[in-house]
GUROZA-998278 format. One record per residue (C-alpha): residue in three letters; x, y, z. Coordinates in steps of 0.5 Angstrom, whole numbers, plus 500, padded with zeros to 3 digits. Layout:
BEGIN
ALAXYZ
...
// end
This chain:
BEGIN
UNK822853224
UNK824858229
UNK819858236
UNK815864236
UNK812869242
UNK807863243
UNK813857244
UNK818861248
UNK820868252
UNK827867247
UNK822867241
UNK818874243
UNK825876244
UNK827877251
UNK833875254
UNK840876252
UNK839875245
UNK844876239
UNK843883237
UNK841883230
UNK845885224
UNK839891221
UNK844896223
UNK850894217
UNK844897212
UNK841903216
UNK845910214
UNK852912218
UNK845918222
UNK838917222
UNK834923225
UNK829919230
UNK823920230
UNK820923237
UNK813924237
UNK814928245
UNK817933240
UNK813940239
UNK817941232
UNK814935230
UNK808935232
UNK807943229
UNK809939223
UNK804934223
UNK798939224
UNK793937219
UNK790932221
UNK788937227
UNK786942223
UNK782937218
UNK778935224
UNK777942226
UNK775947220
UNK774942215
UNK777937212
UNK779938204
UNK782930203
UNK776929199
UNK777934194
UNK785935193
UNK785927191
UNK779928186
UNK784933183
UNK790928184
UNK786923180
UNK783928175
UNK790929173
UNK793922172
UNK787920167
UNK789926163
UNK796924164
UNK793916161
UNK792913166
UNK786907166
UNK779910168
UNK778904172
UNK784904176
UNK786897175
UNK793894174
UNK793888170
UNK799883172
UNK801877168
UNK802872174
UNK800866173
UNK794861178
UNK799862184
UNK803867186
UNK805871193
UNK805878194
UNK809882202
UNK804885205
UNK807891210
UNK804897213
UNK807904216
UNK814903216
UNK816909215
UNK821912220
UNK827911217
UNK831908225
UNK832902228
UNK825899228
UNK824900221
UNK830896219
UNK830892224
UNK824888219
UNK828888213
UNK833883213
UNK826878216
UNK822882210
UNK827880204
UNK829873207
UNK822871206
UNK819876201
UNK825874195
UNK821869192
UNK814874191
UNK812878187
UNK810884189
UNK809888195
UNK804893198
UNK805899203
UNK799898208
UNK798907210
UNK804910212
UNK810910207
UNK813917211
UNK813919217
UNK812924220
UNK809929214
UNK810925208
UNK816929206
UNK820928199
UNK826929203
UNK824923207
UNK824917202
UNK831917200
UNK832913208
UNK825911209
UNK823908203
UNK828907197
UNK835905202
UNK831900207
UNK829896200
UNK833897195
UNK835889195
UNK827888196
UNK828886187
UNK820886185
UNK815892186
UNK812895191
UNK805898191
UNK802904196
UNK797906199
UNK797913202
UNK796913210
UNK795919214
UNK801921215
UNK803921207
UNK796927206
UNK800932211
UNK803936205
UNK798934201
UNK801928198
UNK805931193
UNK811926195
UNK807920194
UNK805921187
UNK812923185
UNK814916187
UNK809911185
UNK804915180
UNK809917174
UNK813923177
UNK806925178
UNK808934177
UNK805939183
UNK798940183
UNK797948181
UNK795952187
UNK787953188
UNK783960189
UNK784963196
UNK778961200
UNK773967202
UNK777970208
UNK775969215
UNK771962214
UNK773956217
UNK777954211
UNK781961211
UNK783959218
UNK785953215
UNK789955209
UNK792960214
UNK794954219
UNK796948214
UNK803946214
UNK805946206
UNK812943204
UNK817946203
UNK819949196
UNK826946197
UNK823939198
UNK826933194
UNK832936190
UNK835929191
UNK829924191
UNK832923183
UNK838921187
UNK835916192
UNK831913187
UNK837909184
UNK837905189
UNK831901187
UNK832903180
UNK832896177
UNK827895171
UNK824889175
UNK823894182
UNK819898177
UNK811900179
UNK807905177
UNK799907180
UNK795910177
UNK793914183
UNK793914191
UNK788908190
UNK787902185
UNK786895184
UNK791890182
UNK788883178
UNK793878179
UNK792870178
UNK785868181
UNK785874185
UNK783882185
UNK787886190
UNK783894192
UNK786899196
UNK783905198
UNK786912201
UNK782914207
UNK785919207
UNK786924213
UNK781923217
UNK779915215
UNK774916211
UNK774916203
UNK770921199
UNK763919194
UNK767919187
UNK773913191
UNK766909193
UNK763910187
UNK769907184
UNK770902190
UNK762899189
UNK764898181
UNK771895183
UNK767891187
UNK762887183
UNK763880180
UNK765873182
UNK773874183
UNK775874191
UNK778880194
UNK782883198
UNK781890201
UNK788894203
UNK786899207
UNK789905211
UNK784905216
UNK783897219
UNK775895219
UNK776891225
UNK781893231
UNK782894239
UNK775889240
UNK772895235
UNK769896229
UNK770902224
UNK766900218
UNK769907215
UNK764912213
UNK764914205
UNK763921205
UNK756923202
UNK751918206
UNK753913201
UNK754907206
UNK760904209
UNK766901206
UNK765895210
UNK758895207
UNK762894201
UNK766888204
UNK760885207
UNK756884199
UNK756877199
UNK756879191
UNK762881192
UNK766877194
UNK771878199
UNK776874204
UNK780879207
UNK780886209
UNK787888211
UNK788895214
UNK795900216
UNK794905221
UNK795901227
UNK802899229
UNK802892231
UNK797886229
UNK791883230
UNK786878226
UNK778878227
UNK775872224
UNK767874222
UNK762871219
UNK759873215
UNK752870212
UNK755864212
UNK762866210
UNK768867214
UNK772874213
UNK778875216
UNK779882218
UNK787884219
UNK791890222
UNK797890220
UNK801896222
UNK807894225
UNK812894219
UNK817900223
UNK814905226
UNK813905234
UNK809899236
UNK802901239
UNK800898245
UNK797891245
UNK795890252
UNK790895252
UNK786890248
UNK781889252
UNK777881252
UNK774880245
UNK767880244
UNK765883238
UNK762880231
UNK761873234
UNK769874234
UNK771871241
UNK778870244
UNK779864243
UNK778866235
UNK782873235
UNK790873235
UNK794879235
UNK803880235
UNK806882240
UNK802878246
UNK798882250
UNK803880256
UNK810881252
UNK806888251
UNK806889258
UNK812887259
UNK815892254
UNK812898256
UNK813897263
UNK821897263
UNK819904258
UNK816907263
UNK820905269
UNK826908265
UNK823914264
UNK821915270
UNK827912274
UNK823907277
UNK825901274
UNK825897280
UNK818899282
UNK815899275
UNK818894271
UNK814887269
UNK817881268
UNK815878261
UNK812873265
UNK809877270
UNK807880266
UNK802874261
UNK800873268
UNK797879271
UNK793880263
UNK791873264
UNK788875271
UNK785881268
UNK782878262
UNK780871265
UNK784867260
UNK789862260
UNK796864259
UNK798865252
UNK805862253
UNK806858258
UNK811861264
UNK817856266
UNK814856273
UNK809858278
UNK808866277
UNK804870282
UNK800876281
UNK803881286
UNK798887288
UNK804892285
UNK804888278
UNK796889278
UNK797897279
UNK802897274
UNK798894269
UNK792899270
UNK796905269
UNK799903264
UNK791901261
UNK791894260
UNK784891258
UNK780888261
UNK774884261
UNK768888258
UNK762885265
UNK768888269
UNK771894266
UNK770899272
UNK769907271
UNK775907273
UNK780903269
UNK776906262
UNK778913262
UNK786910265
UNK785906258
UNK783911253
UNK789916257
UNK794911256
UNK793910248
UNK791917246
UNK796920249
UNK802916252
UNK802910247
UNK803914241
UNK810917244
UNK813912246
UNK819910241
UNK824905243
UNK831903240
UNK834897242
UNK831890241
UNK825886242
UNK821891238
UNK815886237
UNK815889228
UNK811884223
UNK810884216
UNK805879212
UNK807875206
UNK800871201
UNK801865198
UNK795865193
UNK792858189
UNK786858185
UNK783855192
UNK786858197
UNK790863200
UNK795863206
UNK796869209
UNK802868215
UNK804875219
UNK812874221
UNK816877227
UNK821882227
UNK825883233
UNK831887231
UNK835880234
UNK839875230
UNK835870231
UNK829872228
UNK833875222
UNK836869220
UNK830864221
UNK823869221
UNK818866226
UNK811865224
UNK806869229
UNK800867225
UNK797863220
UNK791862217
UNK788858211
UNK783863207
UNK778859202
UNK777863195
UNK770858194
// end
């Protein structure tokens, strides 16, 4: 087994490695994403408009479902799989900008997904507005080798043109929904019908065309709508579309609640991550009706995990709960930009310690790279640039914590690598958070981290595969770098043995 980002700096992907041979699959031009570009963020303005004039999420995926059972579609939701008492399924979450950082998890993805037996897209299948022009690049060509199916569930970013595209591709084909009347004029939900950015009447003429590049009978998977339960061997697998806003409507958690009951154990695929960034996010069910970690946690239930998108990177929080332990896991990190990790501050949260948490990449390897991003942006690379192993130090001199990896000598924590640290938001400990260095991390993460692409390796991506037994099942999170290395012999970053009782 090949060293991982905790073993050795090579194993993050630092140093003059051997670049990968992703780039033999990617299209001749790929549009990059840019999320500094006004154009992009005009087009992607729904989530915006949602949180200011009323979000209709809830409504519109009411029809969508109303529309699939009168097509046949199961009432329940479930789809019923043939496999036997043990089996494994990919888990990959946010993939879809189509460039580098998306391939580069391909050719680690297929090695070690192609004895498995299905997958699943955890939020995000399109960026950057879920545009049916779009699949062809982002979906279809970068898995066309990937010979089981693959199951999704919708992200934000695939509600931003009302997730007309998401339906035609995993729900049957599913036809346009027929508009609905006009709002009264000058209510908040006419100022949002006015703004709200719509696909346009062009969209997908060649989505038939990209389809043929996963058009094998063993590729195929139908949903019956955004959300759905699939029940394989010992295991029932939920997920559920949060939506816009990260939150599901009353008629999905009524439909939740009844999914949920019984001995069988479970597994939550969700859009929205529970637990993420030292915080919990219980997910709000709309109509006072609880929480979806209310759900989670009902020992009648029987759940083991809970797996959450949205976050471009990857995390694991072990809570107990009465007397059981749940892993909760973000898992985002399957191709787009990767969101900051360092800005995690010391994990205190649920009983879950450091000592207990595990997150991809390392919080110093984090650091690192966005360190050597902004000092090229700036043109202050010697000034602003952290060393891989100035970095772990400088973070576990924040944290309080022994270094994750050890460095190959001694490092010292410069008064420059401490400044650059803070603007950069790095966490600290929750007893020493100054008033200062909190506003300098919700800045950095809210509004810098989220532009930050970059196109050349390591690119820090991961993706799951779960081996499921009648006892157990072994979830292990592999890295993808975008180097030979990683290619050809994926490293484990994380494993976890979780009981089915």
């Amino acid at each position: 087994m090949s060293d991982s980002s905790r073993d050795t700096a090579e194993g993050a992907g630092w140093g003059a490695a051997e670049r990968g041979a992703y780039k033999q699959l990617m299209p001749h031009q790929v549009e990059k994403v840019s999320w500094l570009n006004p154009k992009t963020l005009w087009a992607a303005r729904n989530g915006v408009l949602a949180s200011w004039f009323g979000d209709p999420t809830g409504r519109t995926r009411s029809r969508w479902v109303a529309q699939r059972e009168a097509a046949g579609a199961p009432a329940d939701k479930v789809i019923r799989r043939t496999e036997q008492d043990r089996f494994s399924f990919m888990v990959i979450g946010d993939t879809g900008e189509g460039d580098d950082p998306q391939y580069a998890v391909v050719p680690g993805f297929l090695k070690v997904g192609q004895d498995t037996d299905f997958a699943v897209v955890a939020s995000d299948v399109i960026y950057p507005v879920g545009s049916a022009d779009d699949y062809g690049t982002n979906f279809f060509r970068p898995y066309r080798d990937y010979r089981a199916p693959i199951y999704a569930i919708p992200g934000n970013h695939d509600w931003y043109e009302g997730l007309g595209a998401f339906m035609r591709v995993f729900c049957d084909d599913a036809p346009p929904l027929p508009p609905e009347p006009a709002p009264r004029p000058v209510s908040r939900a006419w100022i949002r019908n006015l703004l709200w950015h719509r696909p346009r009447a062009t969209n997908g003429q060649h989505l038939d065309e990209a389809r043929q590049l996963r058009s094998a009978p063993a590729q195929q998977a139908v949903q019956p709508g955004p959300y759905w339960a699939v029940d394989a061997g010992p295991l029932r697998i939920i997920g559920i579309d949060t939506g816009l806003l990260g939150t599901i409507d009353a008629e999905q958690g009524t439909w939740l609640r009844e999914v949920s009951k019984g001995p069988r154990p479970k597994i939550l695929i969700t859009g929205s991550p529970l637990y993420v960034d030292g915080e919990h996010h219980p997910c709000t069910i709309e109509g006072g009706n609880g929480t979806v970690d209310d759900i989670v946690r009902d020992p009648e239930h029987h759940y083991v995990a809970a797996i959450g998108g949205d976050i471009h990177n990857y995390q694991r929080y072990p809570v107990q709960v009465e007397g059981r332990t749940i892993q909760y896991v973000v898992a985002g990190g399957g191709g787009a930009f990767m969101h900051a990790t360092h800005t995690i501050p010391r994990v205190d949260i649920a009983n879950v310690t450091e000592k207990d948490f595990r997150c991809y990449p390392l919080r110093g390897d984090s650091l690192a790279f966005y360190s050597g991003l902004y000092g090229r942006r700036l043109r202050l690379r010697r000034l602003f640039a952290l060393s891989e192993n100035e970095a772990m130090a400088v973070i576990a001199e924040r944290l309080g914590i022994p270094s994750t990896r050890t460095p190959g000598g001694p490092v010292r924590v410069t008064r420059r690598a401490r400044i650059v640290a803070t603007l950069l938001g790095a966490g600290g400990r929750p007893d020493r958070t100054s008033r200062f260095r909190l506003p300098v991390r919700k800045i950095y993460t809210q509004l810098f981290s989220p532009s930050s692409a970059t196109y050349s390796p390591p690119f820090f991506k991961c993706f799951l595969r779960l081996d499921v037994t009648p006892e157990t099942v072994r979830l292990r999170c592999f890295a993808a770098t975008g180097n030979r290395a990683q290619e050809i012999d994926p490293p484990v970053e994380d494993e976890v043995i979780i009981p089915l009782g």
